[in-house]
C-alpha positions in Angstrom: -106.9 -96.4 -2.0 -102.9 -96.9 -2.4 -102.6 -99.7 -4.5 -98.7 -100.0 -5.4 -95.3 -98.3 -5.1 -96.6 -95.3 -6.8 -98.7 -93.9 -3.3 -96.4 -91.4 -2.1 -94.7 -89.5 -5.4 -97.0 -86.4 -4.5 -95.5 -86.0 -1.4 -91.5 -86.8 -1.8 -91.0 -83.6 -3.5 -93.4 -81.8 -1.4 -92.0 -78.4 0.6 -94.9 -78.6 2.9 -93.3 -80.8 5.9 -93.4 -80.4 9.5 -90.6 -82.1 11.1 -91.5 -83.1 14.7 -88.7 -83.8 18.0 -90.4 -86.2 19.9 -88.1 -87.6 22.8 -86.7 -84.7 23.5 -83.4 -83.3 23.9 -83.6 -83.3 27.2 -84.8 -87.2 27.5 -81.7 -89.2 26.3 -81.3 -92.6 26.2 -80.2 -93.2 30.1 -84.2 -92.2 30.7 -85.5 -94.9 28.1 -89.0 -94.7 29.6 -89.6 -91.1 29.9 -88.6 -90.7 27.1 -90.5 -93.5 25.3 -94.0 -92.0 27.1 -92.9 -88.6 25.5 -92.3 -89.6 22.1 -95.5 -91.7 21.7 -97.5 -89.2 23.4 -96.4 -87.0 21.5 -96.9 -88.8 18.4 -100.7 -89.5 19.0 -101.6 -86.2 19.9 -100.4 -84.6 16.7 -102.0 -87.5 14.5 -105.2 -86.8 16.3 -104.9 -83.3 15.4 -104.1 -83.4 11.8 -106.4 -86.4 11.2 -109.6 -85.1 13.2 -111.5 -83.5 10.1 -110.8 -86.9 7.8 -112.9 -88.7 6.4 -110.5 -91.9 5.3 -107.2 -92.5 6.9 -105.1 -94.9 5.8 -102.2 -96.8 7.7 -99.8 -97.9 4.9 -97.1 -100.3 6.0 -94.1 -102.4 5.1 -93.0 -105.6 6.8 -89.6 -107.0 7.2 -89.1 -110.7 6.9 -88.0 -112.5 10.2 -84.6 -112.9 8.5 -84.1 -109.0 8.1 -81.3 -107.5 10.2 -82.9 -105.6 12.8 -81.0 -103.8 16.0 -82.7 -106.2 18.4 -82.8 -109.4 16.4 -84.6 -112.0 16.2 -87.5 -110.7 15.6 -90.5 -112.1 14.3 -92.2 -111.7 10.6 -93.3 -107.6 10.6 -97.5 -108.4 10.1 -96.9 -111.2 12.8 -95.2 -109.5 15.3 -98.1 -106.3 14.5 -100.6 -108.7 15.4 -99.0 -109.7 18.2 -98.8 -106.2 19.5 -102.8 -105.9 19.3 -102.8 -104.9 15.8 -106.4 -105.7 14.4 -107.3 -104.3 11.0 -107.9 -106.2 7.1 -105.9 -105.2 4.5 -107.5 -103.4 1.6 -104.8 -103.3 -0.3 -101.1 -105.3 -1.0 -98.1 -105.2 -3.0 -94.4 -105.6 -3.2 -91.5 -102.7 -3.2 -88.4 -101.6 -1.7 -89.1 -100.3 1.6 -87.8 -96.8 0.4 -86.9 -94.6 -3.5 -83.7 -95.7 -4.4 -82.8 -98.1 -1.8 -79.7 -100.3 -2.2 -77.8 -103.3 -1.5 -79.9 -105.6 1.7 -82.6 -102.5 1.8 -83.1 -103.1 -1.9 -84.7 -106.3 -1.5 -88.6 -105.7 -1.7 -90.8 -106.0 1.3 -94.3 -106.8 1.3 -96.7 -103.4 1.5 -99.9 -103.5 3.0 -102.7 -100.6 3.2 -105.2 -100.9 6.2 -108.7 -98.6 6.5 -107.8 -97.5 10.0 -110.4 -94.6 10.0 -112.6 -96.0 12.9 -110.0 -98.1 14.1 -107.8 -95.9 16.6 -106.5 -98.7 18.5 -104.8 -100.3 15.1 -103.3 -96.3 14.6 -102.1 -96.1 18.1 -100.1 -99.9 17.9 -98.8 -98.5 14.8 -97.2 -95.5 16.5 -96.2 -97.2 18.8 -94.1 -99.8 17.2 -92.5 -96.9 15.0 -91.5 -95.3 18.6 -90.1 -98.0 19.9 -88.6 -99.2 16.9 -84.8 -98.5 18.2 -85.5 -98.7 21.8 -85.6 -101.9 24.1 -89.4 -100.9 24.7 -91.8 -104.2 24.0 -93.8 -105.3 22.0 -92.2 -103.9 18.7 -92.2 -104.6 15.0 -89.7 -104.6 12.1 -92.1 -102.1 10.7 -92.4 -99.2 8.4 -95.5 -97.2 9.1 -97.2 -93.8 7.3 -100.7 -92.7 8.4 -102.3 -90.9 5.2 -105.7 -88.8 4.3 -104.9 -88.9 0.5 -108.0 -86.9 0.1 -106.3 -84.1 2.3 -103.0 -84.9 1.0 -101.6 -85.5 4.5 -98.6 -87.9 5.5 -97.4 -89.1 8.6 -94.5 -91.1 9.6 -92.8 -91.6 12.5 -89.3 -92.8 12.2 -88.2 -93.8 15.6 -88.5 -92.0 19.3 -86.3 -89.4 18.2 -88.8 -87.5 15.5 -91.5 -87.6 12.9 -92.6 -85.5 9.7 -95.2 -84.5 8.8 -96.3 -83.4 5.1 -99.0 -82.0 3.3 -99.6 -81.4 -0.8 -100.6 -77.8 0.2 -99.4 -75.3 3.3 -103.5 -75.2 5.2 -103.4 -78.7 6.6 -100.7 -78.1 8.4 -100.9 -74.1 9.4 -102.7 -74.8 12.6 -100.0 -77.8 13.8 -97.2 -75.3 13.2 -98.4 -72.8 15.2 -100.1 -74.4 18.2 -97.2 -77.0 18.7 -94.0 -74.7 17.4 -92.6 -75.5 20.8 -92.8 -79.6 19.4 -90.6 -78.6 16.0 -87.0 -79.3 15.2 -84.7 -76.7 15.9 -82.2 -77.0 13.0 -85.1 -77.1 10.3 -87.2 -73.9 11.4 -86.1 -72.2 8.9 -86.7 -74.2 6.5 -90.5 -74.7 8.0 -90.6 -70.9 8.4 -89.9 -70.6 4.4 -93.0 -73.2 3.7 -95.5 -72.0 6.5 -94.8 -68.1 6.3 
């Protein structure tokens, strides 16, 4: 169970990631709602995929004070405005941390952490994604939010980081060696080779 600000060290160094397009190149921002249903489709079809032999998955989240500068301010408290959004799950787990490794000036401030059992609960995953889709888009409800879905058991991460993408990593290459062939179309241009290097 992650337990502190130590969780992910395993994975930042990790060559194993799958970076994901999920809006589209052809969706742009004048198309906010095709776009939108693209991105978070995509986004739950590929975390049913690479979570559908887990036994434990974890959704692992930091929460932005209602004072936080956000693009569409004000916004509520980060847990509240989850909540609000239908998100229904205890926490296992808390603690306090930046939001990311070396973050500085206002993002150096810590956030509060929060690790949920989300294994049986798909509708807690699914407000999750959503809220990191719709993060920088005027799509409501959203969340001041910073979500990762995680079998540690697997070594598997997920995060999306807004409409426009989401990676994908893995400790070792044969979590993720079905996902990069069966949705290569889904992948980001400018890192294949990079992918090609890991994966081949």
């Amino acid at each position: 169970m992650p337990r502190d600000s130590t969780w992910d060290e395993a994975f930042r160094s990790s060559p194993f990631r799958l970076r994901f397009e999920l809006g589209g190149e052809t969706l742009g921002i004048e198309a906010p709602v095709p776009r939108f249903v693209q991105a978070y489709g995509r986004a739950r079809q590929i975390a049913t995929e690479v979570f559908e032999q887990s036994r434990t998955v974890w959704g692992i989240v930091a929460a932005w004070p209602a004072t936080a500068k956000g693009i569409f301010p004000p916004a509520p408290e980060g847990f509240q405005a989850l909540a609000a959004a239908g998100f229904s799950a205890p926490a296992k787990a808390q603690w306090t941390a930046p939001p990311y490794p070396g973050a500085e000036d206002e993002e150096a401030a810590a956030v509060e952490w929060r690790a949920f059992d989300l294994t049986e609960n798909l509708a807690a995953r699914d407000v999750l994604l959503w809220c990191s889709a719709s993060y920088e888009m005027e799509i409501s409800p959203k969340a001041q939010i910073l979500a990762y879905l995680a079998d540690l058991e697997r070594g598997i991460l997920l995060r999306v980081y807004d409409d426009r993408g989401m990676d994908l990593t893995a400790l070792t290459p044969e979590p993720l060696l079905h996902l990069y062939r069966a949705r290569t179309e889904w992948l980001l241009n400018y890192d294949r080779e990079r992918m090609r290097t890991a994966f081949e």
